[in-house]
C-alpha positions in Angstrom: -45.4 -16.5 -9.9 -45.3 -12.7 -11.0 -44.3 -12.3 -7.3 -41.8 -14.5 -7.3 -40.0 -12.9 -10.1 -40.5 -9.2 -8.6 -38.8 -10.2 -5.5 -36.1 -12.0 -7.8 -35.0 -9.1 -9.9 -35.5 -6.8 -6.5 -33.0 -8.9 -5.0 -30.6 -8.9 -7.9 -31.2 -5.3 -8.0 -30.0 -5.2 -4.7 -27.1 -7.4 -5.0 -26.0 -5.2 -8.2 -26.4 -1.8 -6.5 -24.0 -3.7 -3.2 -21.2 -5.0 -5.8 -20.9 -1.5 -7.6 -20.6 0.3 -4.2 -17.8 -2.3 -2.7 -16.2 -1.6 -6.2 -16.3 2.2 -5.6 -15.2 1.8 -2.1 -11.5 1.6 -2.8 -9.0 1.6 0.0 -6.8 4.5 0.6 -4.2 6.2 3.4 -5.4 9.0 5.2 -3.3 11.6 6.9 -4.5 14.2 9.4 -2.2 16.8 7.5 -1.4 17.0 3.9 2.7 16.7 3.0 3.1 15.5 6.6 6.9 14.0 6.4 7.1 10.1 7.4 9.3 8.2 9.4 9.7 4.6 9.5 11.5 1.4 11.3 12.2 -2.1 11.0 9.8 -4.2 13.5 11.2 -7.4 12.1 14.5 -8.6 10.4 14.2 -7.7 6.1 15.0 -10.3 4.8 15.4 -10.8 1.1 16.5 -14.3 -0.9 18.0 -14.0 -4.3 19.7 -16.9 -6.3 23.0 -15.5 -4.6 21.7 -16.3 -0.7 19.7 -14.5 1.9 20.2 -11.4 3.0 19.3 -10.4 6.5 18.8 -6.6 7.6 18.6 -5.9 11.0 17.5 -2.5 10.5 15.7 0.4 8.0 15.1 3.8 8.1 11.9 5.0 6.2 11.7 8.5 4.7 8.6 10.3 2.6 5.9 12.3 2.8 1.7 11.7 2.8 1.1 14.4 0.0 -2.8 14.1 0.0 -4.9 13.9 2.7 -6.2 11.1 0.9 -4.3 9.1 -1.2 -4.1 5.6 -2.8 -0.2 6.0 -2.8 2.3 6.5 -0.7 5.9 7.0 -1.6 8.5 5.8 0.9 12.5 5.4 0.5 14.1 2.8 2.8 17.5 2.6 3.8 18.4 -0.3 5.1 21.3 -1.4 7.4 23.2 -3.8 9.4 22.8 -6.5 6.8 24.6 -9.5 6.2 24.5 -13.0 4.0 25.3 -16.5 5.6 24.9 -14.4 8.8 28.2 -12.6 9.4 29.7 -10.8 5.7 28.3 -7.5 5.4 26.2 -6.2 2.7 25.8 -2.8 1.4 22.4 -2.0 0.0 21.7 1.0 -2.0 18.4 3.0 -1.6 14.9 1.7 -2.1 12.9 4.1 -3.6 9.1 2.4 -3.3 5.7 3.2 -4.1 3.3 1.4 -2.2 -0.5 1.1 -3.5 -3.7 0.8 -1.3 -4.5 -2.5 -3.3 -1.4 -3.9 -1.7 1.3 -3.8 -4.5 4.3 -2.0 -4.4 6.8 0.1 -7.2 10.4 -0.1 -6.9 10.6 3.1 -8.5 14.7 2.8 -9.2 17.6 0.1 -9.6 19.2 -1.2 -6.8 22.7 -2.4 -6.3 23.4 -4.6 -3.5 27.0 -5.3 -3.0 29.4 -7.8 -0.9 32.9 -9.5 -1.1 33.2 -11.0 -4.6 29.6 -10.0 -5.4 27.1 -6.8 -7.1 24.0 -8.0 -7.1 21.1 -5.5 -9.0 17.6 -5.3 -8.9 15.9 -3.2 -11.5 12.7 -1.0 -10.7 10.0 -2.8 -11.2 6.4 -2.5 -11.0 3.2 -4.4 -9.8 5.7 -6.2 -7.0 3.4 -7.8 -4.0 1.9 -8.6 -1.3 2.2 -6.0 1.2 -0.9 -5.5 4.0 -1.0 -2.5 5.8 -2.7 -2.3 9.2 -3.7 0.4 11.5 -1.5 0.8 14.1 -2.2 3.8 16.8 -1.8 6.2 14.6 0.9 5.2 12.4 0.9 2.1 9.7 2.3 -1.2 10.5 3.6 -2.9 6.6 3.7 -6.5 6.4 5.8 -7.3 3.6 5.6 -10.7 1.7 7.0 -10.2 -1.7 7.8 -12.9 -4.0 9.2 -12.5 -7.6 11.0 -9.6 -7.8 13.7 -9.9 -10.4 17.5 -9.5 -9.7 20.6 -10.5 -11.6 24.2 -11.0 -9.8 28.2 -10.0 -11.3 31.1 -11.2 -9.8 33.1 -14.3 -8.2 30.6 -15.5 -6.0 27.5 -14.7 -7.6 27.0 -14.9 -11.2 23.7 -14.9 -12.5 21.9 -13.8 -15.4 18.6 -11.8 -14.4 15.5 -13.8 -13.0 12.3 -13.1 -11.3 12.5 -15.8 -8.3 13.8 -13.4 -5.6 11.7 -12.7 -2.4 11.3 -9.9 0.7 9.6 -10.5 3.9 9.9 -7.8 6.5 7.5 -6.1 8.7 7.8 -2.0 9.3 6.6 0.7 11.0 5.3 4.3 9.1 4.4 7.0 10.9 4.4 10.8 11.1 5.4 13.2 13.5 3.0 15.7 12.0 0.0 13.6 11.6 -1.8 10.5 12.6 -1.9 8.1 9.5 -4.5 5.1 8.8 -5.7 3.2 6.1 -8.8 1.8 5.7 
């Protein structure tokens, strides 16, 4: 019986010393270089849905820089263009300034204004916004964006809204550096 319970607290032991390591483990983006400038693209349509319709981009371009070698941040601005609602009237977009975490969770780090015929739409910075994954992808990282309830309020003859938190963004991009090979892991 006294052998029993030695194996059962070794194993527990075990288990206790596993779960504290995973825990410490935390993911992060690594950079061959430190402040190695990024670049990114669109690999999919951005799409984002507010109360006032969807809004389809068919392209982004990323800016920012991989400070730390290491990091569990990365802080990218997107510009996105060629957008439109109801597929043909054009949307302006003003610059996202986002800070995307390791854990999958992304800043919008300033206010928005998104603007069309009849319609200025805002999105406020906001934290804690998710889920993104990030994947490994030669060298540079591939962002799968699935993003539901940011908040955004709308102004205007086609899209008055007072603000709430039921908009989404689903978009797939590409980050990489000229300088450096990125990964995350």
């Amino acid at each position: 019986m006294r052998t029993i319970k030695a194996m059962g607290a070794a194993i527990m032991s075990v288990l206790a010393i596993g779960a504290l390591a995973a825990s410490a483990s935390a993911a992060e983006f690594h950079s061959t270089k430190a402040n190695a400038k990024l670049k990114g693209r669109a690999l999919t349509s951005q799409v984002f849905v507010t109360k006032a319709g969807t809004i389809s981009c068919a392209k982004l371009t990323a800016e920012g820089t991989a400070a730390e070698l290491e990091s569990t941040t990365l802080q990218i601005t997107i510009i996105y263009a060629s957008c439109t609602v109801f597929g043909f009237i054009e949307v302006h977009i003003g610059e996202f300034a986002y800070l995307l975490m390791a854990n999958g969770t992304k800043d919008l780090l300033k206010a928005v204004t998104i603007e069309t015929t009849g319609c200025v739409m805002t999105i406020p910075a906001q934290s804690g916004l998710g889920a993104s994954e990030v994947v490994n992808n030669e060298g540079a990282l591939k962002i799968i964006n699935k993003i539901t309830g940011f908040t955004s309020s709308g102004k205007g003859s086609t899209c008055e809204y007072e603000e709430e938190s039921l908009g989404t963004y689903s978009g797939d991009l590409e980050v990489e550096s000229p300088e450096a090979e990125l990964s995350f892991s």
